[in-house]
C-alpha positions in Angstrom: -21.3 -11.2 7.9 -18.0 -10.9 5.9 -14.9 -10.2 6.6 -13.7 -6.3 7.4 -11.2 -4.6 5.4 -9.6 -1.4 7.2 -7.5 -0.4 3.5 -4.9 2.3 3.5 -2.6 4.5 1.1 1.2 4.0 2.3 2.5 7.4 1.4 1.9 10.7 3.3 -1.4 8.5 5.2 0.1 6.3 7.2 3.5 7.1 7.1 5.7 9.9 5.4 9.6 10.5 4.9 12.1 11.3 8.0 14.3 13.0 5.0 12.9 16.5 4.0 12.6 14.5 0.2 9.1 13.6 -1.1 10.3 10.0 -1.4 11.8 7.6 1.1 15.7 7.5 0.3 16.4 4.0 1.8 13.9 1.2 3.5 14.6 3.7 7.1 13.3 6.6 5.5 10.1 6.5 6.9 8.5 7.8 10.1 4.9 7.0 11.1 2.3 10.2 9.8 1.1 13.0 12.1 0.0 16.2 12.0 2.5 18.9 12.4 3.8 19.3 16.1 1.9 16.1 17.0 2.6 12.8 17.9 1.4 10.3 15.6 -1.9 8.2 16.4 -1.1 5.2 13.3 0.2 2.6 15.4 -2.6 2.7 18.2 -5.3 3.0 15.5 -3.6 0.2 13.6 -3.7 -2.1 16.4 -6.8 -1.5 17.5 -8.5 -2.3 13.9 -6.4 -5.4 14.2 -8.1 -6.4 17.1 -11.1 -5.4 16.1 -10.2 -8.1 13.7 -10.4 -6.1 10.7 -8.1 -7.2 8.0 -5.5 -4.1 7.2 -4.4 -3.9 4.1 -2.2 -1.5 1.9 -2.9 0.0 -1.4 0.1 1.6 -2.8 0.9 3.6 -6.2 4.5 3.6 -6.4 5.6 5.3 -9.2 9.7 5.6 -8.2 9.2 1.6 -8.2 10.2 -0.2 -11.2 9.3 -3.9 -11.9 10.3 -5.7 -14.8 11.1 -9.1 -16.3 14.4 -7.9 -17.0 15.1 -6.9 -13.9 12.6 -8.2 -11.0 15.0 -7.1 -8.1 15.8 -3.8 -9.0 16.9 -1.5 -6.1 13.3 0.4 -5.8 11.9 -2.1 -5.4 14.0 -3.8 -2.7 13.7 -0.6 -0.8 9.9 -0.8 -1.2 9.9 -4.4 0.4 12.5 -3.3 3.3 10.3 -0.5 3.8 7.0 -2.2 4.4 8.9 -5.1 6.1 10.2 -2.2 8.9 7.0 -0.4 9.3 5.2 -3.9 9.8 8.1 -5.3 12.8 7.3 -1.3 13.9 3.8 -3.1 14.5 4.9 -6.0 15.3 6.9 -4.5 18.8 4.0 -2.3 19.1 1.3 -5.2 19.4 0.3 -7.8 21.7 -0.9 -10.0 19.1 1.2 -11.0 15.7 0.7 -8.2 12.8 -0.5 -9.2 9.4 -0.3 -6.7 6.9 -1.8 -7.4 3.4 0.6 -5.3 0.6 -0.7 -4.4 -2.8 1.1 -2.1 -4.4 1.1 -0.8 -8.6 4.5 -0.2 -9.7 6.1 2.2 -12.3 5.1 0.0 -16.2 8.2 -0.9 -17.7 9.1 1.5 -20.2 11.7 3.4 -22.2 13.8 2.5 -25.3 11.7 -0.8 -26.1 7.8 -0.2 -27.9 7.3 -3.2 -26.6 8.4 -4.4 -23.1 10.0 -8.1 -23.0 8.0 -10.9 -20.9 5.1 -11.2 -18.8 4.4 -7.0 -18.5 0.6 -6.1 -18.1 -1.2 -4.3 -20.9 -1.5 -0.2 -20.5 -5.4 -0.8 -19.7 -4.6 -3.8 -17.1 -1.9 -1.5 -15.2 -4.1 1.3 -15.4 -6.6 -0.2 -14.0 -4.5 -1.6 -11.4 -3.8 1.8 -10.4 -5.3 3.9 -7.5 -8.1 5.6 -7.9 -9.2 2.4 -10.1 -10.2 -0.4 -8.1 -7.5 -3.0 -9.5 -6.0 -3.7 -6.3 -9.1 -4.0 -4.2 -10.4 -6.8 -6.8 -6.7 -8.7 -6.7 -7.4 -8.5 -3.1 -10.8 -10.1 -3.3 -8.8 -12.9 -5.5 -6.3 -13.6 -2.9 -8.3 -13.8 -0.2 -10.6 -16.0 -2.0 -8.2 -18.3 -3.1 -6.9 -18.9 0.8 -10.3 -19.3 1.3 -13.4 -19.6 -1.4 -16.2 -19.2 1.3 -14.7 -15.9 2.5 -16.9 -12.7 1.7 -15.9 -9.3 2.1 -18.3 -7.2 3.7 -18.2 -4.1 1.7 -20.4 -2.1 4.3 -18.2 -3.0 7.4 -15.0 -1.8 5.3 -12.9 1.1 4.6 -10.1 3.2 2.7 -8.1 5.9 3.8 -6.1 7.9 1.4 -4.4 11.7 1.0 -6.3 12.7 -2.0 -9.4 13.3 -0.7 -10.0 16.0 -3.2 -9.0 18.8 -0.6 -7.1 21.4 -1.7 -3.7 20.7 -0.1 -4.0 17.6 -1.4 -1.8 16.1 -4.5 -4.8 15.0 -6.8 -7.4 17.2 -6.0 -10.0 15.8 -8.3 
């Protein structure tokens, strides 16, 4: 038996905004998702996948998120990592046991005046493809986890992803 990925969106799944905007304004914009006039069930469901010793792991599209070579620390991306580094010592004073959070997350392509972005900047097909609803990220994942350890097997059956565009109306991609 592998091991057992429990694999999430970030965004309006397992958290959303405090702010009335769409997208978190700092890294303590952030408050964990519920239904409306509910209290929120994340934390208690993310613990108890960690101790059913599933691997959690996050799967983000962040579009407002710029990486480039020219600028590797920009200030979306800082927020990002404060973000993510608040919601996981959220966990962290939660839990019993230590939190591990694995973070994969497709940033906005470099773009703008330049045709051709400077350094090491993925091809359109490779970013693409790195993209939710491709599988990019869940195959960078494999990679990873292989290369901490090459006998490790994921078991696709005993694995899961939960995201908010489930095709539902409401939803923001209702494909």
């Amino acid at each position: 038996m592998g091991i057992k990925i429990a694999a999430f969106d970030l965004d309006d799944t397992l958290v959303r905004t405090k702010s009335p905007m769409k997208f978190a304004r700092d890294s303590n914009d952030w408050k964990w998702w519920s239904q409306p006039d509910a209290e929120s069930k994340v934390p208690e469901t993310l613990i108890r996948l960690n101790k059913e010793k599933y691997i959690i792991v996050i799967f983000t599209n962040q579009g407002a998120v710029v990486a480039n070579n020219d600028e590797p620390k920009s200030k979306s991306y800082a927020k990002l990592c404060g973000r993510v580094e608040n919601i996981i010592a959220s966990l962290n004073g939660e839990s019993e046991e230590k939190f591990e959070v694995l973070v994969f997350a497709s940033p906005k392509r470099p773009g703008g005046k330049r045709k051709k972005p400077t350094g090491n900047v993925s091809s359109e097909e490779d970013h693409d493809f790195s993209r939710k609803p491709n599988v990019g990220m869940w195959e960078h994942m494999v990679r990873y986890l292989k290369e901490q350890n090459e006998r490790v097997e994921v078991s696709i059956q005993n694995s899961f992803y939960v995201g908010d565009a489930a095709g539902r109306g409401s939803d923001h991609l209702d494909s």
